[in-house]
N, C-alpha and C positions, 0 to 999 in steps of 0.2 A: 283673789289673786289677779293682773294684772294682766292681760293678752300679753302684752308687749314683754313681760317675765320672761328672762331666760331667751330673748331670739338673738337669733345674728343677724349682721346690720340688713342684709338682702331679705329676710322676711318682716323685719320694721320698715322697710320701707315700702310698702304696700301703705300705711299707715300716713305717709309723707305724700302721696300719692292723694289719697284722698282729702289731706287737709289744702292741697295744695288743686285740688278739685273744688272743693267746697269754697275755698277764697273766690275763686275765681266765679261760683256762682253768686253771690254775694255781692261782689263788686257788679256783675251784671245786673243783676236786680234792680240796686243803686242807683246805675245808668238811664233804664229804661221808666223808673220810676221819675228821674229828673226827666227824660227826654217827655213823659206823656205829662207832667206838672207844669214845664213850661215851654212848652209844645208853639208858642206864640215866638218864641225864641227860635224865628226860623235860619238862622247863621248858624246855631249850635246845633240844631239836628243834627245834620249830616256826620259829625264829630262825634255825637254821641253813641248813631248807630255804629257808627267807623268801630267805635269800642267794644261794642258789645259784641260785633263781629270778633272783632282781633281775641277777646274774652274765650268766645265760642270755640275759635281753630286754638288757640291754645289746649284748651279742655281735650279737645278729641286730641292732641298730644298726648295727654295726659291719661286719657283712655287707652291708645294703643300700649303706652309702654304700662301701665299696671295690665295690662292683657300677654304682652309678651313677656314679663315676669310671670304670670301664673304658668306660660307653658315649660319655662325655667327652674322652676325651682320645686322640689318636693315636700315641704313639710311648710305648708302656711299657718298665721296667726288666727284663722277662722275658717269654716268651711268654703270650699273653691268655689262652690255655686254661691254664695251667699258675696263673695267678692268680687265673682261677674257681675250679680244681682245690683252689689250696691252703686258700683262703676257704671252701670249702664244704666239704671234710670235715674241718675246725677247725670247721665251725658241727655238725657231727656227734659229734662227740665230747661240747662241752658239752651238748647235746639230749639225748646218751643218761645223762649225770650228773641231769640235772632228771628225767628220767625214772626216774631209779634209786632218788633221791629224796624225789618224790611218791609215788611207787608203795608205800612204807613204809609211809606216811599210809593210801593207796588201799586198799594190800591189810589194814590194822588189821595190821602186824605187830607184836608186842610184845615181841620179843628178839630178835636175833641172832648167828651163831655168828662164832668165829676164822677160818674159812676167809671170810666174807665184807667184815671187816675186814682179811685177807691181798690180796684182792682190790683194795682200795680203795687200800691202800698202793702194790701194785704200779703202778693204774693213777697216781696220783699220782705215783708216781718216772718213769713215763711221760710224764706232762704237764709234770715241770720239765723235762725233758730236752730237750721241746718245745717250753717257752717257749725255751729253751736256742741252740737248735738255731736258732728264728727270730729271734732276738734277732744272730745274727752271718750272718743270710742275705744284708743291703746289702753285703758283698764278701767276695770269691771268695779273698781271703786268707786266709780263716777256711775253708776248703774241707776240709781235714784233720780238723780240729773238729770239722764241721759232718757232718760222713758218721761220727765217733769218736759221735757221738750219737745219731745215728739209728741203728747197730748196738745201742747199748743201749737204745735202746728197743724195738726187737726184741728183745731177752732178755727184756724186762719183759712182753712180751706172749706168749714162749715160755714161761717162769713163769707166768703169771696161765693160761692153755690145761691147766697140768698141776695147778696147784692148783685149777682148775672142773672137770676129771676127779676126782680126787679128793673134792673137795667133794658131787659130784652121789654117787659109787659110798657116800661115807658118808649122804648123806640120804638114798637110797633103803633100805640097809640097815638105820638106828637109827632111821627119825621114823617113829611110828606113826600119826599126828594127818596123814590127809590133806590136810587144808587148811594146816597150816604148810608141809606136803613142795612143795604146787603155789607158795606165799607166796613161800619160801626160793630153790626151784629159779628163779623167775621173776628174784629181785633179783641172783643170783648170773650169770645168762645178761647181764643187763643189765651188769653193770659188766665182765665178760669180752668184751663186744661193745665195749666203750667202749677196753678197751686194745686192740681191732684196730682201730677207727675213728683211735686215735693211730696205733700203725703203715702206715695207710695214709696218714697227714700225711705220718711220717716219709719213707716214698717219694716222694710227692711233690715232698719238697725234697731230697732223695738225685739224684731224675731233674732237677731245675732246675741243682743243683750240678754233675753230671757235664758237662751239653750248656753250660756256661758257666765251670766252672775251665779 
């Protein structure tokens, strides 16, 4: 049976809420994945971070008002902890992309490598999987699915763990230049944080799915 069975319009949209969270991580992803791919394209930086900001302040919108619904309304479509849980490390993940972002700016980096665009990719295949994933989370008939996706994005976050091993064991070996080694290392932890901050989404609606298929 169906979460979304039987509710009235103010507890479905909890549900609106989070697809419309999920987009917006998504389209971030996208962003940052172009902004570090063609990172040479220094007229489009600036535009691109510009977005993934405006992405991010949108999100925590979007975080307050599914936050002042739960303190609104009595009878929700899933457990109340479980809909703080999945709203607030979905506002983690875009956080750590803006973070990853600015920090480019912050830190004056003026090139980056393959492994950091490997990274972005992955967390990106991450985030659709996510929108993915929440996108069929209103009913339990999508239950199959919905756990077929969040196992992949665990690969994508077991991937992105062995490509920042890698990545870190080559910058400490070839960069001479202190200060790009501390620049790199920092951008590279940030988006390897950001595909765990998706995999712990992923659980979240792994554990909502099990206690409700």
């Amino acid at each position: 049976m169906g979460i979304m069975a039987n509710l009235v319009p103010r507890e479905g949209k909890f549900f609106e809420y989070f697809n419309q969270h999920a987009d917006r991580i998504a389209e971030a992803s996208r962003e940052l994945t172009l902004l570090l791919s063609e990172y040479s394209n220094e007229p489009a930086r600036a535009g691109r971070v510009e977005r993934i900001n405006d992405l991010e302040h949108e999100a925590d919108r979007i975080t307050h008002d599914t936050a002042a619904l739960l303190q609104t309304i009595f009878v929700t479509p899933m457990d109340r902890d479980d809909i703080h849980r999945l709203i607030s490390r979905m506002d983690d993940v875009l956080d750590l992309m803006q973070d990853a972002a600015e920090s480019l700016s912050l830190y004056d980096v003026h090139e980056v490598t393959t492994y950091a665009v490997e990274l972005a990719l992955l967390l990106q295949n991450g985030c659709e999987r996510l929108q993915a994933a929440v996108a069929l989370l209103s009913s339990m008939k999508n239950a199959a699915e919905i756990l077929r996706l969040c196992r992949e994005i665990d690969t994508m976050e077991s991937r992105a763990d062995r490509v920042m091993r890698t990545a870190i064991s080559t910058l400490f070996r070839s960069e001479s230049d202190i200060r790009q080694l501390i620049k790199l290392k920092a951008i590279y932890e940030l988006l390897e944080t950001a595909t765990d901050r998706c995999q712990d989404v992923a659980d979240v609606i792994e554990g909502v799915v099990l206690q409700n298929a």
